[in-house]
C-alpha positions in Angstrom: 101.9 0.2 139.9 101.3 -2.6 136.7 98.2 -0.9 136.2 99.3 2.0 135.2 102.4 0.8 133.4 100.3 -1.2 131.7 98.0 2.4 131.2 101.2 4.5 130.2 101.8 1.0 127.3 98.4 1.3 125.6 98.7 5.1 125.3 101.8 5.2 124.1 100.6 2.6 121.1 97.5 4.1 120.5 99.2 7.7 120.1 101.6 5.8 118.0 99.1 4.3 115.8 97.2 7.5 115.8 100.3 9.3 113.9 100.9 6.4 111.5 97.3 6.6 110.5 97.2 10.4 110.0 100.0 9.9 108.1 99.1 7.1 105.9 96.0 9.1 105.2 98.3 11.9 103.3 100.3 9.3 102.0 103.6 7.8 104.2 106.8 8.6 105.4 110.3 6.7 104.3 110.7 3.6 105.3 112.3 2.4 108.9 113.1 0.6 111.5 109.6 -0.2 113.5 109.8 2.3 116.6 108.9 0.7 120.2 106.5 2.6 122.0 107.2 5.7 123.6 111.0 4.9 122.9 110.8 5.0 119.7 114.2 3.5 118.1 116.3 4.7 120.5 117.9 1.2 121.0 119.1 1.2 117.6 120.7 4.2 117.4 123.4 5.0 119.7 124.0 8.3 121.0 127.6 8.2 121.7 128.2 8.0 117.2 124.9 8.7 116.4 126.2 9.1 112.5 127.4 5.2 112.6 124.1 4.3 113.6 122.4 6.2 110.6 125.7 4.1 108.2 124.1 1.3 109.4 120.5 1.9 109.1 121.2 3.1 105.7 122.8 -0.2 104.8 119.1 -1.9 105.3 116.8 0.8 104.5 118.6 2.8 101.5 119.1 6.6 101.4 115.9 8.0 102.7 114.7 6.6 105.5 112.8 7.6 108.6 114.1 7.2 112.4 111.8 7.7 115.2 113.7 9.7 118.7 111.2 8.9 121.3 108.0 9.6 119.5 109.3 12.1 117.0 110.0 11.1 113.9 113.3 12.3 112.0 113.7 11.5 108.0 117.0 10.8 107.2 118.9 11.5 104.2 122.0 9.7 103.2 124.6 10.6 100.2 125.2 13.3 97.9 122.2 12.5 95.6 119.9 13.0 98.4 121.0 15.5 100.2 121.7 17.8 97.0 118.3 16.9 95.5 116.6 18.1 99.1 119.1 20.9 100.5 120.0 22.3 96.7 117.0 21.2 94.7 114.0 21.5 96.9 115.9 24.3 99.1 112.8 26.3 100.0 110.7 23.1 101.3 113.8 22.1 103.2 114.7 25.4 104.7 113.3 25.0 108.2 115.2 24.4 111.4 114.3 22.1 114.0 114.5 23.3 117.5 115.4 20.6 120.2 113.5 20.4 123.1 116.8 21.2 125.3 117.3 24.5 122.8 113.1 25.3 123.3 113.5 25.3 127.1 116.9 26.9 127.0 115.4 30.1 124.9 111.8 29.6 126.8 110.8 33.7 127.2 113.3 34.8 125.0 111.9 35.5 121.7 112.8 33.9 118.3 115.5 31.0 118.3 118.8 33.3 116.9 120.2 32.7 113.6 120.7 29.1 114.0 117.1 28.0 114.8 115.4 30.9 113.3 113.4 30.7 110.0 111.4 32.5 107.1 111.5 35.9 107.5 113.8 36.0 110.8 116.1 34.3 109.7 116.9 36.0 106.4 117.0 39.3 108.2 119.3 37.7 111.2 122.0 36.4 107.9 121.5 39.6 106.4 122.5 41.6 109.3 125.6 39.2 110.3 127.0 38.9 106.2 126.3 42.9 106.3 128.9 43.0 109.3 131.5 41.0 107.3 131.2 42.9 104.0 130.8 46.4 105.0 132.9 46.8 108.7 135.4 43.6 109.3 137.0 43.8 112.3 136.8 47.2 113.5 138.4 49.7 111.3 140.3 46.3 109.3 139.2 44.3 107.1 138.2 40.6 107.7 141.8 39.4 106.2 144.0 42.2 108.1 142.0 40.8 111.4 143.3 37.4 110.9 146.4 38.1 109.8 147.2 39.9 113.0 145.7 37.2 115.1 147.9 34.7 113.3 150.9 37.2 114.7 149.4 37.0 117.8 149.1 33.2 117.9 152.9 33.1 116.7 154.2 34.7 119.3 152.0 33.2 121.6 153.4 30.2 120.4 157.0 31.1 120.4 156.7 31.0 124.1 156.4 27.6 124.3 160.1 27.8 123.5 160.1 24.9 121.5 158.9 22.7 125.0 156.1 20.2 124.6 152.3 22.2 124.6 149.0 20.9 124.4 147.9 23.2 122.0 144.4 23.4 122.5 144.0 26.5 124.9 145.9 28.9 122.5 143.7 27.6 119.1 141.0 28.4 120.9 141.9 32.2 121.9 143.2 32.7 118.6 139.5 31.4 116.9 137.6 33.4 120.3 139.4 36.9 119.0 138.5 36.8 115.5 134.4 36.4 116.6 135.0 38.9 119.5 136.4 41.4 117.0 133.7 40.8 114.7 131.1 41.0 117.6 132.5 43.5 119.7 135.0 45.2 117.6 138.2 44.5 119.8 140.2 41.5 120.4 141.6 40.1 123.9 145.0 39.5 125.2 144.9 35.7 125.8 145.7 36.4 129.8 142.7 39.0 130.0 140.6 37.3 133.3 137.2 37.9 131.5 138.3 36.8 128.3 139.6 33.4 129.6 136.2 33.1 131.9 133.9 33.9 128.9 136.1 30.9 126.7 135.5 28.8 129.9 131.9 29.3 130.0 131.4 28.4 126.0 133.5 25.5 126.1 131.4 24.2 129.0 128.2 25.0 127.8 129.0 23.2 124.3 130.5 20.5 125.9 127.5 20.0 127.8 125.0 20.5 124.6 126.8 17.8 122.9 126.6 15.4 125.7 124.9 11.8 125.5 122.9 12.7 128.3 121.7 15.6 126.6 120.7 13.9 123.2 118.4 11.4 125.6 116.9 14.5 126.7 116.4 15.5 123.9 114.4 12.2 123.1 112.9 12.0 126.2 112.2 15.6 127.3 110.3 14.4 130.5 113.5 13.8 132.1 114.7 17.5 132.0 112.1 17.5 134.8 112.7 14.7 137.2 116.9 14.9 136.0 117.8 18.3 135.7 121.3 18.5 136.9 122.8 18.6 133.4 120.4 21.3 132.0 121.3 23.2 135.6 124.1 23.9 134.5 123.7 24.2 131.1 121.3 27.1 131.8 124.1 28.6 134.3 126.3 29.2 131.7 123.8 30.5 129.2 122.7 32.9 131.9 126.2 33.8 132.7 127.0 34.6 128.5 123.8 36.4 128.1 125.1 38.8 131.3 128.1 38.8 129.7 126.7 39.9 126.4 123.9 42.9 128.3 127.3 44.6 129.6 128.6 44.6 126.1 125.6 46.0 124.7 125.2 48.5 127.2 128.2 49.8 126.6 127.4 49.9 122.8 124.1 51.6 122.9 125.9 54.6 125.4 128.7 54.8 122.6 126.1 54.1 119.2 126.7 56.0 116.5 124.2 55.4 114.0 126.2 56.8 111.0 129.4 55.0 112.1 128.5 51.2 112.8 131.7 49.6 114.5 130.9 46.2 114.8 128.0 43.1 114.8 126.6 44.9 118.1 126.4 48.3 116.6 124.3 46.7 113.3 121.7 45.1 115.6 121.1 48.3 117.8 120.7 50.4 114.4 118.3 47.5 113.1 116.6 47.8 116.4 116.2 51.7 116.2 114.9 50.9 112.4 112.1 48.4 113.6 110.1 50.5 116.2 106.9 51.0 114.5 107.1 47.8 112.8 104.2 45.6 113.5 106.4 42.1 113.5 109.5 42.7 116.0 112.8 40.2 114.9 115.3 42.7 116.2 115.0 42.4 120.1 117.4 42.1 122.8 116.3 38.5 123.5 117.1 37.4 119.9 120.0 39.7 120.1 121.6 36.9 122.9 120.3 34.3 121.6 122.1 35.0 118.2 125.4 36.3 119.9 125.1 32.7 121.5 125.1 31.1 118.3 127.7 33.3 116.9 130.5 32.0 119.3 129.1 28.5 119.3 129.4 28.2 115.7 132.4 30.3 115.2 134.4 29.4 117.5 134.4 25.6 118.6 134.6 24.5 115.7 137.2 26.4 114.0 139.6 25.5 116.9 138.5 21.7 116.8 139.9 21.9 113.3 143.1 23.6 113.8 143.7 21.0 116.5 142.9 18.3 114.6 144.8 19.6 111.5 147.8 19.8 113.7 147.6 16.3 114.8 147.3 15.2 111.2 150.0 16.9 110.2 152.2 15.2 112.7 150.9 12.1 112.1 151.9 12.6 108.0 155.1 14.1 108.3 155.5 13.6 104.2 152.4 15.9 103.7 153.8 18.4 106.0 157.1 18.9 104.6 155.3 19.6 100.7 152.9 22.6 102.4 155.9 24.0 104.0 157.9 23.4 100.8 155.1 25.4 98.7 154.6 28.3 102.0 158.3 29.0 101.1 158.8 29.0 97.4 155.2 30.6 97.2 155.4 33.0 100.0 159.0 33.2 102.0 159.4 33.3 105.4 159.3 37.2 105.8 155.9 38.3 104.3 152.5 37.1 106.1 150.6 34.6 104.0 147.3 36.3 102.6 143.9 34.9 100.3 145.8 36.0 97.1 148.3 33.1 97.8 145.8 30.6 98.2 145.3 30.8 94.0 148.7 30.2 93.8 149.2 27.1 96.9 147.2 24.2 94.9 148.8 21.7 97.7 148.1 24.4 100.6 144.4 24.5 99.7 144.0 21.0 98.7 145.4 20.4 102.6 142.9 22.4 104.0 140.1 20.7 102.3 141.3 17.6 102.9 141.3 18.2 106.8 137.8 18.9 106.9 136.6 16.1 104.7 138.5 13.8 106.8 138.0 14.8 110.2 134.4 15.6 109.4 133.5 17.8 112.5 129.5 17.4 112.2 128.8 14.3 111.2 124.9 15.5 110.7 124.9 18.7 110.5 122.4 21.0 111.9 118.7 19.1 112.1 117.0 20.7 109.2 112.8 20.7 108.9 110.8 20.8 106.4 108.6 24.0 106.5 105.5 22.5 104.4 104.2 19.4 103.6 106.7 18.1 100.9 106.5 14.8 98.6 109.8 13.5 98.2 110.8 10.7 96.2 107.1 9.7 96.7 107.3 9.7 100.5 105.0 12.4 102.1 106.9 14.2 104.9 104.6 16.6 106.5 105.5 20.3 107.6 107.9 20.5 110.7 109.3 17.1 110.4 112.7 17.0 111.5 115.4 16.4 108.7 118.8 14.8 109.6 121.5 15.0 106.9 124.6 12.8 106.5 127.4 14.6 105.4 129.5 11.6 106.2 128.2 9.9 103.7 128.9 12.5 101.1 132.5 13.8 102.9 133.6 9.8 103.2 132.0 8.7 99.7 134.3 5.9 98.0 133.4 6.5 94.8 134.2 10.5 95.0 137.7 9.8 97.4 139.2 6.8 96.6 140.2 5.4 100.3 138.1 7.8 102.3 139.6 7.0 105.8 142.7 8.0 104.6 144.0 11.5 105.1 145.5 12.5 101.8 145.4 16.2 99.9 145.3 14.1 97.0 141.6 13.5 97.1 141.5 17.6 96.1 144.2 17.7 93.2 144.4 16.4 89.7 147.0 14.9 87.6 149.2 18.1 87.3 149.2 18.7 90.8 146.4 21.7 90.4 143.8 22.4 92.9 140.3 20.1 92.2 136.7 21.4 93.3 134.4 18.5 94.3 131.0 18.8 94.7 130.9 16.6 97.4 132.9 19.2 99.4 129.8 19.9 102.0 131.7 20.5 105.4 130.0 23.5 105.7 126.6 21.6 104.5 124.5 22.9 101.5 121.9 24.7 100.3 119.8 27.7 101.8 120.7 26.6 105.5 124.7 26.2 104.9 127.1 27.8 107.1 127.0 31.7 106.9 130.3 31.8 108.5 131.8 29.8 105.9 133.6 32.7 104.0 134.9 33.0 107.5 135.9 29.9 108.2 138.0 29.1 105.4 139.7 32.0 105.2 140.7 31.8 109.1 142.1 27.8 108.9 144.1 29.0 105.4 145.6 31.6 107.0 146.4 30.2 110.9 147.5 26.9 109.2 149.9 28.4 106.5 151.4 31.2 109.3 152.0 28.2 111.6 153.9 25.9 109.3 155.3 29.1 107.7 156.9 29.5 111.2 157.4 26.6 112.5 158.5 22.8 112.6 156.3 20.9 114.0 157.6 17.7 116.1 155.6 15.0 118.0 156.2 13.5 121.4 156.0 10.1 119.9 156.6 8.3 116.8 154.3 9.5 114.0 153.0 5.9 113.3 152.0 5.1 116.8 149.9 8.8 116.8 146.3 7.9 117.1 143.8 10.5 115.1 140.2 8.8 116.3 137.8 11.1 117.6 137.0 11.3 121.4 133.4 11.7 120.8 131.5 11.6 118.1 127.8 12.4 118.9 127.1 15.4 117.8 130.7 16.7 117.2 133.7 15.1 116.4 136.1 16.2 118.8 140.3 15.6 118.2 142.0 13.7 121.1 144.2 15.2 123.4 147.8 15.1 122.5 151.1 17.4 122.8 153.8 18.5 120.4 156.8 20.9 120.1 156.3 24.5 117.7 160.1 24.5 116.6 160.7 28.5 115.1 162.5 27.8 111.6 
């Protein structure tokens, strides 16, 4: 048994060695913390807040610096001045995606990795195809804003049943986010007691509660141990399999209703794309990247527009004073019988500012998505070679002291000037930056302007317990932050 531990101990250093010499022979990557042996730094980083642990590490090793998960190395950049100079100014170079080895096994036989792990040419046609969607077809027949607008109604009166009773809030955000994707995707929208609708939420939440797991960022690490400790990934792959059924049925019923003149939906875009492709030597529009990418699509649209609602909510409870000014502006702006819309927002400095002030505060992904660099690059006169993993601190740019004066404190004040007006900040990177930002970011905003204003447009918000006692810390904060639990009462106005 010590004989081959003490085997497995010299490999591990020499195969360390090995990659510090090949990289010192093309120059070197950013300073770090000195990795163990096959462990790398795991010990220093903790994978319940991994984002602290980079604050930290930052502290001793500046803005650039490199972090070793297992025996993978991961350069790190921290603040605005990095990240912009990498993400904005070196965009191309920094363009890449890096696919985790849960994500790899996940997709294994399915083609490319979707729009969130694709790159060069895939990916561009992937976005393409998506933004297309948005611009040219909306929601069905609607455009993107009538969509919302209606599933703001929707949530209202969903709401209204509540009957002014304490409600944990959390199932009917997530409906309300679920039906704008699902009309986007499939071109119609759910009742939020439709069996299959509810199931298909079920199965998402599950699969992305699972993804964001600690045990799954060790895995991550350490892929070995999806092989000897696979219960986790077990079920992690039963619910993909169960969304990718899911999404066949859909586009079966699509291809036996396709008209390729008359494109309904997300669904109907791919298929024409597909029909486009045949003779094509280099094949991106396949069913297997077709799954994959609906996949993504709900994950990224629909978790974390939800988590933000929620946590707004709980926010706004907890700073009654900020709540009373949006409403204040909703009716002088808007009234209480006319449905907000994007034209208002020009006109709602405080209403906007709010928004913005959410997501800087809350910060939902701490990280981001793990960028790569897709050739060898010399930054700041560090050599990072091609495919190394790039994790980017947008905590450090969203909670910057010297942009927002008293960071950890939730105030729409960070986001207006002097005269009350509405103030851009380029340190405004919820969505990230660069080629790689969000491409449902138009989306986005425009769904938490318009949910948030109808709500307090509607309603009077009251908590269970005294807003100074109300405690906004995020239950996890790993890979996502996510808001606590909590209940309040929608009071009709």
């Amino acid at each position: 048994m010590y004989p081959v531990l003490l085997l497995v101990f010299c490999l591990s250093c020499w195969l360390l060695l090995s990659r510090r010499k090949q990289n010192a022979s093309k120059g070197k990557l950013p300073p770090g913390p000195t990795p163990l042996p096959i462990i790398g730094n795991i010990l220093q980083i903790d994978v319940k807040n991994i984002s602290q642990s980079l604050s930290n590490l930052s502290k001793v090793y500046g803005p650039v610096f490199t972090v070793y998960f297992g025996m993978k190395p991961a350069v790190v950049l921290y603040g605005y001045e990095a990240v912009k100079e990498a993400l904005v100014g070196l965009g191309e170079e920094f363009a890449g995606r890096s696919a985790s080895p849960v994500t790899k096994k996940l997709n294994k036989g399915h083609g490319r990795f979707g729009i969130a792990y694709s790159v060069g040419k895939t990916w561009k046609e992937l976005r393409s195809c998506y933004l297309m969607t948005l611009r040219s077809f909306g929601m069905g027949k609607r455009s993107i804003e009538d969509g919302i607008q209606e599933e703001a109604h929707c949530l209202v009166e969903e709401l209204r049943k509540t009957n002014a009773s304490l409600c944990d809030p959390t199932f009917t955000l997530g409906c309300a986010s679920f039906n704008v994707i699902c009309s986007i995707i499939f071109q119609n929208r759910f009742d939020y007691t439709d069996q299959d609708f509810l199931k298909l939420i079920e199965k998402i939440n599950e699969f992305i509660a699972i993804l964001s797991s600690p045990w799954i960022q060790l895995c991550n690490s350490f892929p070995i141990l999806l092989d000897y400790y696979p219960g986790n990934f077990s079920k992690l792959y039963q619910n993909f399999s169960y969304l990718k059924s899911y999404f066949m049925e859909k586009v079966a019923e699509h291809q036996e209703s396709l008209d390729i003149d008359n494109p309904r939906d997300f669904i109907d875009c791919f298929l024409i794309k597909m029909e486009q492709e045949k003779q094509s030597q280099e094949l991106i529009f396949t069913f297997g990247n077709l799954m994959i990418t609906l996949t993504d699509l709900f994950i990224a649209g629909t978790q974390t527009t939800s988590a933000t609602l929620k946590y707004a909510l709980l926010l706004l409870l907890k700073h009654p004073d900020v709540t009373a000014k949006a409403q204040e502006e909703i009716e002088r702006v808007i009234g209480r019988h006319r449905s907000p819309c994007m034209q208002d927002r020009s006109n709602m400095p405080y209403m906007d500012a709010l928004v913005h002030e959410v997501q800087r505060f809350i910060d939902i992904a701490p990280n981001s998505v793990p960028h790569a660099v897709t050739r060898d690059v010399k930054f700041r006169n560090y050599f990072i070679p091609k495919g190394t993993m790039i994790l980017t601190s947008l905590t450090s740019i969203l909670h910057d002291d010297k942009e927002f004066p008293n960071p950890k404190v939730f105030d729409p004040g960070h986001f207006l000037d002097k005269n009350g007006k509405f103030k851009k900040s380029d340190h405004f990177m919820a969505f990230s930056a660069g080629k790689r930002a969000c491409t449902g970011e138009s989306l986005g905003r425009m769904e938490l302007f318009l949910f948030l204003t109808t709500i307090l447009q509607n309603f009077t918000l009251k908590s269970e317990i005294d807003p100074k006692d109300i405690d906004t810390t995020a239950t996890a904060s790993g890979v996502a932050r996510v808001p606590p639990n909590y209940k309040l009462c929608f009071i009709p106005v």
